[in-house]
N, CA, C and O atoms as a printed pandas DataFrame, in Angstrom:
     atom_number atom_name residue_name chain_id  residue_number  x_coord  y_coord  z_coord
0              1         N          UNK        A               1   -0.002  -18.971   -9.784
1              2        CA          UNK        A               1   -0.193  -18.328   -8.486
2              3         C          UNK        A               1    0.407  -16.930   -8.513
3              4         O          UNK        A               1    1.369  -16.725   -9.252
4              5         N          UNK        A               2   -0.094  -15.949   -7.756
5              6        CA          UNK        A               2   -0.185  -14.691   -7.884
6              7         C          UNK        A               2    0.870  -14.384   -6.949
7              8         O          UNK        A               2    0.313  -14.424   -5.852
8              9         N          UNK        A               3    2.541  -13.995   -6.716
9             10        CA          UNK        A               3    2.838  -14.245   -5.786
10            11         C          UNK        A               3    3.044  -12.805   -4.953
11            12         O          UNK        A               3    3.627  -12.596   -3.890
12            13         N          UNK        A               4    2.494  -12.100   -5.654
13            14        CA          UNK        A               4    2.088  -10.456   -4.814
14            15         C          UNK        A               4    0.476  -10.622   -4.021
15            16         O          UNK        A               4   -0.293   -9.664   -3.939
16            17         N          UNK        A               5    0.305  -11.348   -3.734
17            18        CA          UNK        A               5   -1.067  -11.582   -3.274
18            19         C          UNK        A               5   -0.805  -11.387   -1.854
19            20         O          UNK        A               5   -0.117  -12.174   -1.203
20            21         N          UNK        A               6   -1.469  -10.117   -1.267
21            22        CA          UNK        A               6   -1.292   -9.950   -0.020
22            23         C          UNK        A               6   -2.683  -10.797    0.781
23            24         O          UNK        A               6   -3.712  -11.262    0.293
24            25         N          UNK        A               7   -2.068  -10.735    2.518
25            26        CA          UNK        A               7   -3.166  -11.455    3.142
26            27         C          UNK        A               7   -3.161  -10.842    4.510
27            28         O          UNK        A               7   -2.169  -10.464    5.133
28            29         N          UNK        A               8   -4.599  -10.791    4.938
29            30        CA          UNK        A               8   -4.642   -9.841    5.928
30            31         C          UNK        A               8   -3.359  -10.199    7.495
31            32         O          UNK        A               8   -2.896  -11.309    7.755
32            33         N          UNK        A               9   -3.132   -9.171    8.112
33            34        CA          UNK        A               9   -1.672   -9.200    9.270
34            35         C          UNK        A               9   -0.451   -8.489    8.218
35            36         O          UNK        A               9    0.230   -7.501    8.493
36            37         N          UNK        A              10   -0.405   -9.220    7.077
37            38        CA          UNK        A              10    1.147   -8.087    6.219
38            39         C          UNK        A              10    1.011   -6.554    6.333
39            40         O          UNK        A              10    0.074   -5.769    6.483
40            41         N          UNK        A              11    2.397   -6.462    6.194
41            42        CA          UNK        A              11    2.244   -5.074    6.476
42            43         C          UNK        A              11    3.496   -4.472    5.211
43            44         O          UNK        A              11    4.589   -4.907    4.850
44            45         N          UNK        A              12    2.579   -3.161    4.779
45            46        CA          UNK        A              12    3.373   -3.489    3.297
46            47         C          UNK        A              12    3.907   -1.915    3.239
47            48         O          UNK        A              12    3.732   -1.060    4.108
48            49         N          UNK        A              13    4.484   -1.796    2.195
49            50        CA          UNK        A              13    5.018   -0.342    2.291
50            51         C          UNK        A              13    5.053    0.522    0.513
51            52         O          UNK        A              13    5.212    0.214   -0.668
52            53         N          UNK        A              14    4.849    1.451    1.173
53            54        CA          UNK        A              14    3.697    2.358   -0.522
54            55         C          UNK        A              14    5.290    2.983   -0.518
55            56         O          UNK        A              14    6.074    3.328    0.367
56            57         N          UNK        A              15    5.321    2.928   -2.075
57            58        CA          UNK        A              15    6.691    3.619   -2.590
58            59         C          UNK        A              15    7.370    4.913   -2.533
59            60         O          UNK        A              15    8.456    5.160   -3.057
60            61         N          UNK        A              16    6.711    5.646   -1.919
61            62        CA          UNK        A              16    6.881    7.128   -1.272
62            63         C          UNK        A              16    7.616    7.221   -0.295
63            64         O          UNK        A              16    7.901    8.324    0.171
64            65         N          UNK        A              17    8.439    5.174    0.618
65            66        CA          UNK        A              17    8.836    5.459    2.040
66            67         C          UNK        A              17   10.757    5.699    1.291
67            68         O          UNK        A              17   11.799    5.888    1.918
68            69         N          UNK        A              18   10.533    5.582   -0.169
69            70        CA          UNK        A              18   11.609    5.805   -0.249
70            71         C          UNK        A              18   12.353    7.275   -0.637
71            72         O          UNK        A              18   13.559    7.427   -0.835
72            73         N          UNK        A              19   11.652    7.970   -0.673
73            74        CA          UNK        A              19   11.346    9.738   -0.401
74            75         C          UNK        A              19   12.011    9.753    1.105
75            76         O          UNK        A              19   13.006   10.476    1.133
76            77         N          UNK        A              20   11.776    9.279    2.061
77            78        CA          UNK        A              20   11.947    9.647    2.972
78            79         C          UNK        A              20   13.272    9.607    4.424
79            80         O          UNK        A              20   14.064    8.750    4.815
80            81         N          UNK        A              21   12.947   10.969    4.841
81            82        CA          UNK        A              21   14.908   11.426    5.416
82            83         C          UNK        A              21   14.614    9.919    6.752
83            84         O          UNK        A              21   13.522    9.436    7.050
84            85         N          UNK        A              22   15.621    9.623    7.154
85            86        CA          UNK        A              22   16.005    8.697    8.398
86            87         C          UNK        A              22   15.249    8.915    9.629
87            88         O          UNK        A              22   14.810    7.941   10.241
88            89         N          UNK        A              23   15.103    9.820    9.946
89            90        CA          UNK        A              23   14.074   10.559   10.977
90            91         C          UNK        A              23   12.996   10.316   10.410
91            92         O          UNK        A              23   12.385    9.450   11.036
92            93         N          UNK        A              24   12.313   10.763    9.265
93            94        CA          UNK        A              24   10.734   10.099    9.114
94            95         C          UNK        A              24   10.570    8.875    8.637
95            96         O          UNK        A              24    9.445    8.541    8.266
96            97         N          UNK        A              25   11.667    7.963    8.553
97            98        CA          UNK        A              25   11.764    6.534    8.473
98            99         C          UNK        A              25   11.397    5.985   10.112
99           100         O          UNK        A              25   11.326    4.849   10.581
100          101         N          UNK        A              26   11.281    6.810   10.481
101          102        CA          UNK        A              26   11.277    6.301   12.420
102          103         C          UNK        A              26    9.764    6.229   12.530
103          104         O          UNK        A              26    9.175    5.363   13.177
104          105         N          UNK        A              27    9.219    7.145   11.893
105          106        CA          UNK        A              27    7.708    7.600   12.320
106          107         C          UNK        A              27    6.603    6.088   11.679
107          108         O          UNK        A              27    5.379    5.961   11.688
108          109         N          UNK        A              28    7.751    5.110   11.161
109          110        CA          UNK        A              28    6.525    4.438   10.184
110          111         C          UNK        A              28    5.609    5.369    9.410
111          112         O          UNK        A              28    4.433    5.344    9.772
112          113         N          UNK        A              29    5.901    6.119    8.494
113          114        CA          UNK        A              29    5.098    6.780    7.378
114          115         C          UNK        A              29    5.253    6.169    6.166
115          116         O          UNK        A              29    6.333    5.938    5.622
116          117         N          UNK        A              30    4.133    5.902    5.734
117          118        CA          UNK        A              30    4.269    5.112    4.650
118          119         C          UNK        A              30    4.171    3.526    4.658
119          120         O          UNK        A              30    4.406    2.858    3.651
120          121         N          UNK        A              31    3.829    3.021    5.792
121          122        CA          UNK        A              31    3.928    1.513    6.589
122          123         C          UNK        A              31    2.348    1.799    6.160
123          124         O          UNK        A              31    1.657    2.810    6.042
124          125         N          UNK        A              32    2.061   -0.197    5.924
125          126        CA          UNK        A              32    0.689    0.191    6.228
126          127         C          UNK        A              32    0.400   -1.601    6.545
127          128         O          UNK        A              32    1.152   -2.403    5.992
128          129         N          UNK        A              33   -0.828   -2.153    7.542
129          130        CA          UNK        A              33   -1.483   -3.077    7.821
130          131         C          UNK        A              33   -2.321   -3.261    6.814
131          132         O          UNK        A              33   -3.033   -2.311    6.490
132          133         N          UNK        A              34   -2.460   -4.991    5.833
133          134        CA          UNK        A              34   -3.669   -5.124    5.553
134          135         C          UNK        A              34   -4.368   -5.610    6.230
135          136         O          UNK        A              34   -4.151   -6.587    6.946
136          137         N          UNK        A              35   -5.799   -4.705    6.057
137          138        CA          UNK        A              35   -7.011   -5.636    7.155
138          139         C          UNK        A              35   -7.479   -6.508    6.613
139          140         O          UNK        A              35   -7.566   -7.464    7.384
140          141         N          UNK        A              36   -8.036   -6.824    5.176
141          142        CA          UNK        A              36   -8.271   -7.717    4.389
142          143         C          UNK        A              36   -8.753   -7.348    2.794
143          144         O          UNK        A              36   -8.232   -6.349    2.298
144          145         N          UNK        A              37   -9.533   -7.964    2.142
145          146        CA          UNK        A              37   -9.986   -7.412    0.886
146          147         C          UNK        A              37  -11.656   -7.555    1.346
147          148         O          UNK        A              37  -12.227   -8.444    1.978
148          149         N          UNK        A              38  -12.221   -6.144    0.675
149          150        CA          UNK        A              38  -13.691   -6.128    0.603
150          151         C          UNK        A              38  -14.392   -6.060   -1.079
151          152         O          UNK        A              38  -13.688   -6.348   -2.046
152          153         N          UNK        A              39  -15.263   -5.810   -1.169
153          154        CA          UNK        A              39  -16.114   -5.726   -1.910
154          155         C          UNK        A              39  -17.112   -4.774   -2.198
155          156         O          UNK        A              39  -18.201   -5.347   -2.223
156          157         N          UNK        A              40  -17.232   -3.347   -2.468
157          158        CA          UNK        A              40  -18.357   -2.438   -2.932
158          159         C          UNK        A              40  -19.478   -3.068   -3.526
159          160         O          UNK        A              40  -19.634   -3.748   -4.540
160          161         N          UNK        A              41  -20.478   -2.514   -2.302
161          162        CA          UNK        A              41  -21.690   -3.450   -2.602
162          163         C          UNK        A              41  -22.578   -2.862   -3.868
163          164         O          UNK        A              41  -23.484   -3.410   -4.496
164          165         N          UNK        A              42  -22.330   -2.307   -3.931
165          166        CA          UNK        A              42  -22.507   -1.520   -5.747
166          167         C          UNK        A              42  -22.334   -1.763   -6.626
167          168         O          UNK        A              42  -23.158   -2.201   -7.430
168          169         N          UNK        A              43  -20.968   -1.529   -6.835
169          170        CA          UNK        A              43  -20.630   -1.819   -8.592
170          171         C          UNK        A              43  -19.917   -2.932   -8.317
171          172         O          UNK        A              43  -19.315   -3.255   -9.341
172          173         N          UNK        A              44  -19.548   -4.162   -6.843
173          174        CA          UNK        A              44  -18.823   -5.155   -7.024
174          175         C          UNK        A              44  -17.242   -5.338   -7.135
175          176         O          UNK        A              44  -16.495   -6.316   -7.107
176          177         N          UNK        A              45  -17.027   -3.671   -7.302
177          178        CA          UNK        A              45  -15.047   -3.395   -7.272
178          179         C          UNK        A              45  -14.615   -4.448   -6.065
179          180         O          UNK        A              45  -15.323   -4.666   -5.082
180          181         N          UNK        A              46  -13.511   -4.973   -6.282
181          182        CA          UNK        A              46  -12.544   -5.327   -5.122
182          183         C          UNK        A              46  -12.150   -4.431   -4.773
183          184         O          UNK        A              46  -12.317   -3.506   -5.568
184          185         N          UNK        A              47  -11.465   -4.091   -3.562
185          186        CA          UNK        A              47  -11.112   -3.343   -2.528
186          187         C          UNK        A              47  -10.144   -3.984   -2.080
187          188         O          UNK        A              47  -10.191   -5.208   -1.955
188          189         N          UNK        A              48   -8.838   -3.086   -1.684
189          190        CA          UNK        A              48   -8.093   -3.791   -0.416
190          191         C          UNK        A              48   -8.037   -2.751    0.595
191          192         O          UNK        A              48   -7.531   -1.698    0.207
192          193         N          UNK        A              49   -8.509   -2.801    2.022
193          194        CA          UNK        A              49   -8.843   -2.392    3.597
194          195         C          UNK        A              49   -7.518   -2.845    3.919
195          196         O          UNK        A              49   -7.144   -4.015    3.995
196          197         N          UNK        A              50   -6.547   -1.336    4.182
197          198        CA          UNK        A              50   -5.476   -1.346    4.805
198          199         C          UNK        A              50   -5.575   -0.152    6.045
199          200         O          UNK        A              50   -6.380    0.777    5.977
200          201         N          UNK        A              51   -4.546   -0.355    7.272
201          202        CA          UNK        A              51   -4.539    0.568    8.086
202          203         C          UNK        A              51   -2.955    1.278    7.890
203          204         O          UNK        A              51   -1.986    0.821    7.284
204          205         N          UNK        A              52   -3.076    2.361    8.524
205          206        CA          UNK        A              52   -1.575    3.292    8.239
206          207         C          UNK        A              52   -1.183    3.087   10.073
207          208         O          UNK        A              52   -1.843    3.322   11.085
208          209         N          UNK        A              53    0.330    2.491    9.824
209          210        CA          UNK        A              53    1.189    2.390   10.902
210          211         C          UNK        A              53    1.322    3.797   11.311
211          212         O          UNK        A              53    1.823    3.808   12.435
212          213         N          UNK        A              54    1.191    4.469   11.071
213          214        CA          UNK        A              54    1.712    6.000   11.765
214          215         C          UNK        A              54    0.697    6.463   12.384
215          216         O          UNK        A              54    0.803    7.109   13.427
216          217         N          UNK        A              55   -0.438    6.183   11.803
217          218        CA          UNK        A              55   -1.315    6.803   12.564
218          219         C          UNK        A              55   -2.647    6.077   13.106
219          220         O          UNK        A              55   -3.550    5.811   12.312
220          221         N          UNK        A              56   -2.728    5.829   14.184
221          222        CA          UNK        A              56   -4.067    4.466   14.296
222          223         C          UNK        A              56   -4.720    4.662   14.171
223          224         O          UNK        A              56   -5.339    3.599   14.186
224          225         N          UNK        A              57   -5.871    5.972   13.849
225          226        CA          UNK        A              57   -7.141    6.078   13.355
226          227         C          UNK        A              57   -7.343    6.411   11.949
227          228         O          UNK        A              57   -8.288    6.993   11.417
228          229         N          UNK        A              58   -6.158    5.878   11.396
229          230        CA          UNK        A              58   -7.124    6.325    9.965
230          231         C          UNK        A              58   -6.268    4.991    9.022
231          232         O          UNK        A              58   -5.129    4.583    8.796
232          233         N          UNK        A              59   -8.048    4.615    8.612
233          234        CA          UNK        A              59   -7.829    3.283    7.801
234          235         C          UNK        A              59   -8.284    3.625    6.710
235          236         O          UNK        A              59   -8.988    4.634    6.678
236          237         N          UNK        A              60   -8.036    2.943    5.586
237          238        CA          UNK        A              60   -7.585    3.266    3.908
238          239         C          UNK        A              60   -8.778    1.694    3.172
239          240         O          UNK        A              60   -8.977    0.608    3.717
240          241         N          UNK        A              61   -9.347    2.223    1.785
241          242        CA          UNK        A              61   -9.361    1.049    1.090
242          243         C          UNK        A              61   -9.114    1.785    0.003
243          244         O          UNK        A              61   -9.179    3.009    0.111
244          245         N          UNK        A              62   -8.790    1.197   -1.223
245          246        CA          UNK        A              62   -8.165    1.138   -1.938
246          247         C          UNK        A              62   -8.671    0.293   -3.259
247          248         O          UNK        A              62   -8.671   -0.933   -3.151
248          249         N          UNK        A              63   -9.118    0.906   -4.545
249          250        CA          UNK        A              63   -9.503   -0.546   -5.570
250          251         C          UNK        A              63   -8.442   -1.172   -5.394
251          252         O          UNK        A              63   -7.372   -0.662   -5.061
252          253         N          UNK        A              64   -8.692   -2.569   -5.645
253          254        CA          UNK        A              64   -7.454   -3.706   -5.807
254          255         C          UNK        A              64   -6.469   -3.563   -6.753
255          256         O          UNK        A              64   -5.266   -3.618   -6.499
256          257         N          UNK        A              65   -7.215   -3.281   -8.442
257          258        CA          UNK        A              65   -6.144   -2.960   -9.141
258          259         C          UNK        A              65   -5.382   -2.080   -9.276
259          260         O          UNK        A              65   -4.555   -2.235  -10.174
260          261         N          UNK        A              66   -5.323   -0.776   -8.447
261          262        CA          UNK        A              66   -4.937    0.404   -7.844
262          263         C          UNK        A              66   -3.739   -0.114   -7.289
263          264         O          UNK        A              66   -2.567    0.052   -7.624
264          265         N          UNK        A              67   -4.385   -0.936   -6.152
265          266        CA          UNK        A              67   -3.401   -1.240   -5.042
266          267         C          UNK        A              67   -2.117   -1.900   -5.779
267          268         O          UNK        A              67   -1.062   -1.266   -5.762
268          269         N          UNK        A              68   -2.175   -3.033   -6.361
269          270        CA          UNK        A              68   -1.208   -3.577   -6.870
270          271         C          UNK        A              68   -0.443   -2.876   -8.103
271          272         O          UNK        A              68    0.652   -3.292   -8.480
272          273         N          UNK        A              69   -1.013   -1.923   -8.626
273          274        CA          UNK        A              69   -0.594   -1.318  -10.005
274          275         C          UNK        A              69    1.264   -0.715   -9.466
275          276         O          UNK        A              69    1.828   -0.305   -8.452
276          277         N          UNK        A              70    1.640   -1.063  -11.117
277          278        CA          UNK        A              70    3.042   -0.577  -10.508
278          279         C          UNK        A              70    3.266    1.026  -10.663
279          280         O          UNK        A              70    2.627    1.790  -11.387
280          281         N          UNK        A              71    4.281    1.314   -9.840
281          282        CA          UNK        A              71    4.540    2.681   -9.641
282          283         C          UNK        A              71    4.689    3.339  -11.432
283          284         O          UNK        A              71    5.077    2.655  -12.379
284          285         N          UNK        A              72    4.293    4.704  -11.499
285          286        CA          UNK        A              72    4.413    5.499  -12.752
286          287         C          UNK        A              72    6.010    5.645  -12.625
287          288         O          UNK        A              72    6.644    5.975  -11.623
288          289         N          UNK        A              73    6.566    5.262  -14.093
289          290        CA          UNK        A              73    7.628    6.098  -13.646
290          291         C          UNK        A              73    7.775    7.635  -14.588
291          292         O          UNK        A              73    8.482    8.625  -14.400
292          293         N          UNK        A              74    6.833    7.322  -15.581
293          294        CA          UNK        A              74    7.107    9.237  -16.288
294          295         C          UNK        A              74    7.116    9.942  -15.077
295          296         O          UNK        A              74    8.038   10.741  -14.913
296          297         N          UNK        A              75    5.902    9.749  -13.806
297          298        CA          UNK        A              75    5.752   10.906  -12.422
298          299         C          UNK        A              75    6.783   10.750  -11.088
299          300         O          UNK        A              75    6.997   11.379  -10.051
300          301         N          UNK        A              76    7.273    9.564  -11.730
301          302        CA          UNK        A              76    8.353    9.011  -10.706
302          303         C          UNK        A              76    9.383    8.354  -11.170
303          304         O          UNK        A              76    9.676    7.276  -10.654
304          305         N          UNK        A              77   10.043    8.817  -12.109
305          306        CA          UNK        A              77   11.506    8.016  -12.147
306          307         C          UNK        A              77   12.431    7.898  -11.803
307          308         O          UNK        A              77   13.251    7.524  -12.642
308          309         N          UNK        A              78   13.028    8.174  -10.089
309          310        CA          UNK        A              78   14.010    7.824   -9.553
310          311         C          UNK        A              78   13.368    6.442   -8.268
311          312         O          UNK        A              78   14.035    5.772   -7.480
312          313         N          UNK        A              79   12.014    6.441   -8.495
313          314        CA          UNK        A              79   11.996    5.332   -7.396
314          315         C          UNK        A              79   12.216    4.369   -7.909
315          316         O          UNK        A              79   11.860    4.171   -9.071
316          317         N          UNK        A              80   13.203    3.034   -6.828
317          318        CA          UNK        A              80   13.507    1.613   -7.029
318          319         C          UNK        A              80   12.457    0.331   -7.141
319          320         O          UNK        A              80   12.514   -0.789   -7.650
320          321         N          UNK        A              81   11.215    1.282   -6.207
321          322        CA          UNK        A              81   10.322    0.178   -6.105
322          323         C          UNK        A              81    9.410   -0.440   -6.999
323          324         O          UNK        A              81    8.304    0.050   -6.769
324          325         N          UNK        A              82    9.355   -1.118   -7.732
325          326        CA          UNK        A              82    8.547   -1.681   -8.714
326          327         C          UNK        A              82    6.900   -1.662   -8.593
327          328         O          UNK        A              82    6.196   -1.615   -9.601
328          329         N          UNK        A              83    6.435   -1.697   -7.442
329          330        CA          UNK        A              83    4.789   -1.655   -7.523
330          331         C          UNK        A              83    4.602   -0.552   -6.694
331          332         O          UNK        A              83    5.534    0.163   -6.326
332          333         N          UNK        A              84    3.418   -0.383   -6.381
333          334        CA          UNK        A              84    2.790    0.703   -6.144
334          335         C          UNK        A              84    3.120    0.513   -3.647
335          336         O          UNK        A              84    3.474    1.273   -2.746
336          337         N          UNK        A              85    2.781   -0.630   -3.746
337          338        CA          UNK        A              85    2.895   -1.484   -2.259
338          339         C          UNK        A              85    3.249   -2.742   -3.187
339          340         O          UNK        A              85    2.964   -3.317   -4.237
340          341         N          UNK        A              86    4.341   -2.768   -1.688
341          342        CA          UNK        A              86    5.229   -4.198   -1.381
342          343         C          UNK        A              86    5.421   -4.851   -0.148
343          344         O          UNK        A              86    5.677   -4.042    0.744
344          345         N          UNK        A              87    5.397   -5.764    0.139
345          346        CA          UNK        A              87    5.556   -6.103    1.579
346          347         C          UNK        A              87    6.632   -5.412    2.358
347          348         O          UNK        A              87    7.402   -4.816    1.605
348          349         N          UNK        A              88    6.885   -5.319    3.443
349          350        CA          UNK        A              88    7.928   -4.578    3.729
350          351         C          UNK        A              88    8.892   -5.410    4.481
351          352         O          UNK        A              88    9.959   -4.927    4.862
C-alpha cells in the first residue's frame, strides 16, 4: 500500500511553504485542496486536480508522477521536506 496516496478533501502543502516569513504563513500560500485524480483524455496521463487555499479561483492539475516526485535537492538543498507535496 502506497501510503502517500492522497484522496480528494486533503489538503497538502508544496515544499516552498517552507521558504516562507510568518506573515505569509498566514496567507495559506502554498496550501493546497485535492479535488481528486483525473485522466487526459489523450495520451491517458494521470493527473492530480488540486485547488490553492490562497486563492479560490485558481485550480491546478498536475501529472501524478510530478505531483508525488520528491523535492530536487541539487535546486534545493536546504529544504526539510522530502516530497514535492505532503499532507499538511
Amino acid at each position: 500500500m502506497n501510503t502517500r496516496e492522497f484522496k480528494p478533501g486533503d489538503i497538502v502543502k508544496h515544499f516552498k511553504r517552507e521558504t516562507l516569513s510568518a506573515e505569509e504563513l498566514a496567507t495559506n500560500m502554498y496550501l493546497y485542496q485535492i479535488i481528486g485524480i483525473a485522466e487526459h483524455t489523450e495520451t491517458k496521463e494521470k493527473l492530480i486536480v488540486y485547488k490553492a487555499l490562497y486563492d479560490k479561483d485558481f485550480m491546478c492539475a498536475r501529472p501524478y508522477d510530478m505531483f508525488m516526485s520528491e523535492v530536487d535537492r541539487e535546486k534545493y538543498p536546504d529544504i526539510k521536506q522530502k516530497y514535492r507535496f505532503e499532507l499538511n
